[in-house]
C-alpha positions, 0 to 999 in steps of 0.5 A, spaced: 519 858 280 513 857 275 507 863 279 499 861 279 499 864 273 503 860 269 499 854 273 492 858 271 495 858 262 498 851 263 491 848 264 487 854 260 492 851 254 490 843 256 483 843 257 482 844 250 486 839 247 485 833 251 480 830 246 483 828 239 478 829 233 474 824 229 477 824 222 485 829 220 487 830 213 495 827 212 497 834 212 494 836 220 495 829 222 503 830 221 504 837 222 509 837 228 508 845 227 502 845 227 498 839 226 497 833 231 504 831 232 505 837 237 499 836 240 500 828 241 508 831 244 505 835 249 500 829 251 507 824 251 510 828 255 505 828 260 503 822 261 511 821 262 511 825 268 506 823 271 501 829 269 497 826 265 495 820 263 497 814 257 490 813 255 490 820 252 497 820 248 495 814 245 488 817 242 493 822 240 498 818 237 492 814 233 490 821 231 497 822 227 496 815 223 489 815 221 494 817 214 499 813 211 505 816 213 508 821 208 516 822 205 514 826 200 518 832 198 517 838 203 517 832 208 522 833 215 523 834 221 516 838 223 512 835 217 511 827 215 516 820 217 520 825 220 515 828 225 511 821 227 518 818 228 520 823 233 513 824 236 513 815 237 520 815 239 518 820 245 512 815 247 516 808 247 518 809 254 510 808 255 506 802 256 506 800 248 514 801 245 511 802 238 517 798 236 513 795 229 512 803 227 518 805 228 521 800 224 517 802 219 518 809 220 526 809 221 526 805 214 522 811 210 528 815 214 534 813 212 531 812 205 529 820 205 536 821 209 540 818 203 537 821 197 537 828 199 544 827 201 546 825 194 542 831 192 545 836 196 552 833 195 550 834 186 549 840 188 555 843 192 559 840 186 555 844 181 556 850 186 549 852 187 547 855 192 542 851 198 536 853 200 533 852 206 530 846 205 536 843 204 540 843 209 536 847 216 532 844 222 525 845 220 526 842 213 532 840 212 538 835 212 539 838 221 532 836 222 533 829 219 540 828 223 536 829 230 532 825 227 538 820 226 541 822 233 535 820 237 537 812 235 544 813 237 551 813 233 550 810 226 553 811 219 547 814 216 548 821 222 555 820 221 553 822 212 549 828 215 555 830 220 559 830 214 555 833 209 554 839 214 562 839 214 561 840 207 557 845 207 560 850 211 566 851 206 566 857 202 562 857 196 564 861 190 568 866 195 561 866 200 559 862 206 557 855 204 550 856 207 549 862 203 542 862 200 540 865 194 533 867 196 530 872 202 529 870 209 521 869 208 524 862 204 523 866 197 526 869 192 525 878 194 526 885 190 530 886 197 534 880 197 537 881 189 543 877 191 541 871 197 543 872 204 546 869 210 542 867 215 545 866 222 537 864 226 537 857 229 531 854 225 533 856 218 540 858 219 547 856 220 546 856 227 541 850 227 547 846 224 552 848 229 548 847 235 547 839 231 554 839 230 556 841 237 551 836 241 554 829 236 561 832 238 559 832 245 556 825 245 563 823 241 559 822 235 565 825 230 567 826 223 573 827 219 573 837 220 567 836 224 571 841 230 573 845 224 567 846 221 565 848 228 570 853 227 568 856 221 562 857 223 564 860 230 568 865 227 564 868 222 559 869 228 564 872 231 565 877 225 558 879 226 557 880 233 555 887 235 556 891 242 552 895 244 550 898 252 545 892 252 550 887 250 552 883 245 548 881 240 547 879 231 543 880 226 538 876 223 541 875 217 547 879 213 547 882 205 552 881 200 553 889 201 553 887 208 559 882 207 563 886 203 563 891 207 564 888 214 558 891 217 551 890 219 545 895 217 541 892 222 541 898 228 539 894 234 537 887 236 531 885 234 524 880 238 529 875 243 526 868 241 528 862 240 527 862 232 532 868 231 535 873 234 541 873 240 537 867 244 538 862 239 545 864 237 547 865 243 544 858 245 548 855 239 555 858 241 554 856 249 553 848 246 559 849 241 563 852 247 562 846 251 563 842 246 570 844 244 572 847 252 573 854 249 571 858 255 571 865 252 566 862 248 563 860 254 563 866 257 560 871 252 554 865 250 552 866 257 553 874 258 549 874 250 544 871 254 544 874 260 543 881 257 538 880 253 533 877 258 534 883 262 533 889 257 527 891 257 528 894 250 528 887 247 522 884 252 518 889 250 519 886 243 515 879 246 508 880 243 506 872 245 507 867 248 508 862 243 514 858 242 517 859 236 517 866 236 514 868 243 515 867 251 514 861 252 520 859 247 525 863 250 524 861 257 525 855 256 532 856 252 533 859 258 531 854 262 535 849 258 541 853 257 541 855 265 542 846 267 547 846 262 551 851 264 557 849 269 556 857 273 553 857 278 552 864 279 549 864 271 545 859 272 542 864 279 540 869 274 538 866 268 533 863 273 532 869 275 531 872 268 526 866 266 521 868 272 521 876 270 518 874 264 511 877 263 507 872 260 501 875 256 494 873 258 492 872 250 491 864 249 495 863 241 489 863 237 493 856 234 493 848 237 500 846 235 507 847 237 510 852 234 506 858 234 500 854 238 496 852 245 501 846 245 507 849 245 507 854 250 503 848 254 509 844 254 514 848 255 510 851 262 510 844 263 517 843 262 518 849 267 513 846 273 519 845 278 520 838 280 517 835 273 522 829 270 527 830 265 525 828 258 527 831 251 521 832 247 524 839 245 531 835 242 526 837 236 528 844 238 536 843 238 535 844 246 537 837 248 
């Protein structure tokens, strides 16, 4: 049940972004991370529910197009064609159907979509490694493939979804998804050899959760189930036990692979980005996806830990989304409808409503690390509010 407090943030958080600025510069005006777009989401959403009204969203919405559209490189998901398609697509159900934006947008897309897959295709025959960039939910070929998703079955998602087949095959005695540089998305001192990254919004695990949602939507390509396999059973190699229950390291070294064993001593901040909410998330959805009720199980204990060990709690310094309380609640909420337990779902809530929120305002606007993202996912959590999928962003719809 969402408390006075939350009620008290959730308009602390609003107020100050109900008027869109006069003029925006291309990269704050599509930046879903943490520009417009986020804001415009939050707003979106809403008016959708009743909360808020059109008039506003659309301020916010021409805010994000004072600029023409950009499908440069670094453009994805969170930044450019990609963002705006997302946010316009989450606004179709108002008043206006954008239908001659997103046309437009949709075109850029498939463009960006198929050239970036040839590139990504070049470089798997050269058995280079990837970088972030080519294939995660932020920058990469995932994000683009919810993107994709959002419009339904096409031939285009189904490329995405083999590419990623493609990607978790073994390279050069690795994993295919294994990358050369450190976890910050740059080469380190500290990361000589590359590592394997197991977070959701950089690592293997945003493909398994995408992977997973197309196999449930029945969108399925020749080793899509055995590439969720793979990918499952080299987290199964990295689960760790301990007496707050199962957890997996942020991310595995080339001497942490040979050797079989993590250096990590304990689970790290429990958030949306990485760490065991994440990767128990993305499990959950494999789970369901391929019926593995063992999987299942040990998803919803993961979880069900780490929300109740104070030790990890403590490790939430914010209320951010990304990173923060906000953003593991709502995964919570998220994963708490999902399940087909009952009892789970009871205690999950439960976990969701002990979660102290701090009085601090993110000293930022956007969605990910700002005001509007924590808005939008106390939004999300009010009881009674209508169902919609603006966090499809997030991998969590």
């Amino acid at each position: 049940m969402t408390t006075t407090t939350d009620r008290d943030l959730l308009a602390a958080l609003t107020e100050p972004l109900l008027t869109p600025p006069d003029s925006t510069s291309a990269k704050w005006g599509q930046s879903l991370a943490k520009g417009a777009p986020g804001i415009t989401l939050l707003h979106i959403t809403r008016a959708t529910t009743g909360a808020g009204d059109w008039q506003t969203a659309h301020a916010w919405i021409a805010a994000c197009l004072r600029q023409p559209v950009l499908s440069t490189p670094g453009t994805g998901l969170f930044f450019g064609a990609p963002a705006v398609a997302h946010v316009l697509r989450q606004a179709a159900t108002g008043p206006r159907s954008f239908e001659r934006q997103i046309t437009a947008l949709d075109a850029t897309v498939d463009r960006m979509t198929e050239q970036r897959l040839a590139t990504a295709h070049q470089r798997i025959t050269r058995l280079d490694r990837p970088i972030f960039a080519e294939y995660d939910l932020v920058y990469g070929m995932t994000g683009l493939g919810v993107t994709l998703r959002a419009r339904g079955d096409s031939h285009l998602l189904r490329d995405v979804l083999t590419y990623l087949v493609r990607l978790t095959e073994p390279l050069r005695d690795l994993p295919g998804w294994w990358t050369d540089i450190a976890p910050s998305g740059t080469p380190s001192p500290h990361y000589p050899a590359g590592h394997g990254n197991l977070g959701l919004a950089h690592g293997i695990t945003g493909p398994l959760a995408l992977l997973a949602l197309t196999w449930t939507d029945g969108i399925r390509v020749p080793g899509h189930r055995e590439a969720i396999g793979r990918i499952t059973h080299w987290l199964d190699a990295w689960q760790q036990d301990s007496g707050t229950g199962p957890w997996w390291p942020e991310a595995v070294t080339p001497a942490e692979e040979r050797a079989g064993r993590s250096l990590q001593k304990g689970p790290l901040r429990p958030s949306w980005c990485y760490g065991t909410p994440g990767i128990a998330h993305a499990q959950h959805l494999a789970a369901l996806a391929t019926s593995d009720h063992h999987r299942r199980q040990l998803a919803e204990h993961a979880l069900l830990a780490c929300l109740t060990d104070p030790q990890q709690l403590t490790q939430l310094t914010d209320n951010t989304l990304c990173h923060g309380s906000a953003g593991t609640r709502l995964l919570a909420h998220r994963f708490a409808a999902r399940t087909t337990d009952a009892g789970t779902a009871a205690r999950l809530h439960e976990a969701v409503d002990a979660i102290a929120l701090l009085a601090d305002l993110p000293a930022e606007a956007g969605l990910l690390e700002g005001a509007a993202g924590t808005a939008l996912a106390l939004h999300t959590l009010t009881p009674g509010q209508p169902a919609t999928r603006w966090d499809s962003c997030l991998l969590l719809t």
